[in-house]
C-alpha positions, 0 to 999 in steps of 0.5 A, a space after each residue: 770259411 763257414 757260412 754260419 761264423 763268418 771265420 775258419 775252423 783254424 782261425 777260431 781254434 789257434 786265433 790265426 790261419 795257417 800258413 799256405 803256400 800264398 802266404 809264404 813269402 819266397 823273398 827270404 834271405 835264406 836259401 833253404 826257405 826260398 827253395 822250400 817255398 818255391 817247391 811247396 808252391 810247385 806242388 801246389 799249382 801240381 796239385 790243382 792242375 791234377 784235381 782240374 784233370 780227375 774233376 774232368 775225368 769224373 765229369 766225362 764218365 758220369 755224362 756217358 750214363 746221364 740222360 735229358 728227360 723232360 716231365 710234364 705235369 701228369 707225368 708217371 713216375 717210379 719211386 724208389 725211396 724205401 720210406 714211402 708209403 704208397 
């Protein structure tokens, strides 16, 4: 959803959001729809569960180089920008 609109970029494009695998219903008549929903939502919880693991993943590592550092007013500092003038 974008802040500024309110709507989804879908929405303001075709006038209706897609299809998820929320809002596909699994309660068809017809077989073949049943299983397709039925895997699209498998992939789907697979899917979260794989991005839950890599965001863990991503937060172990970069916690190994991160540092606590408290500074107090006064304090010297380094900067490293190339657009400053000092």
């Amino acid at each position: 959803m974008n802040e500024s609109t309110g709507e989804t970029p879908a929405f303001l494009m075709q006038g209706q959001d897609p299809l998820t695998p929320v809002t596909i219903q699994t309660n068809s008549d017809v077989p073949t729809a049943r299983l397709f929903a039925s895997q699209l939502q498998q992939t789907t919880i697979k899917v979260q569960h794989n991005l839950r693991k890599a965001q863990e993943r991503q937060k172990a590592h970069a916690d190994i180089l991160r540092r606590d550092v408290k500074y107090s007013v006064g304090d010297k500092g380094v900067a490293l920008h190339t657009q400053f003038n000092i």
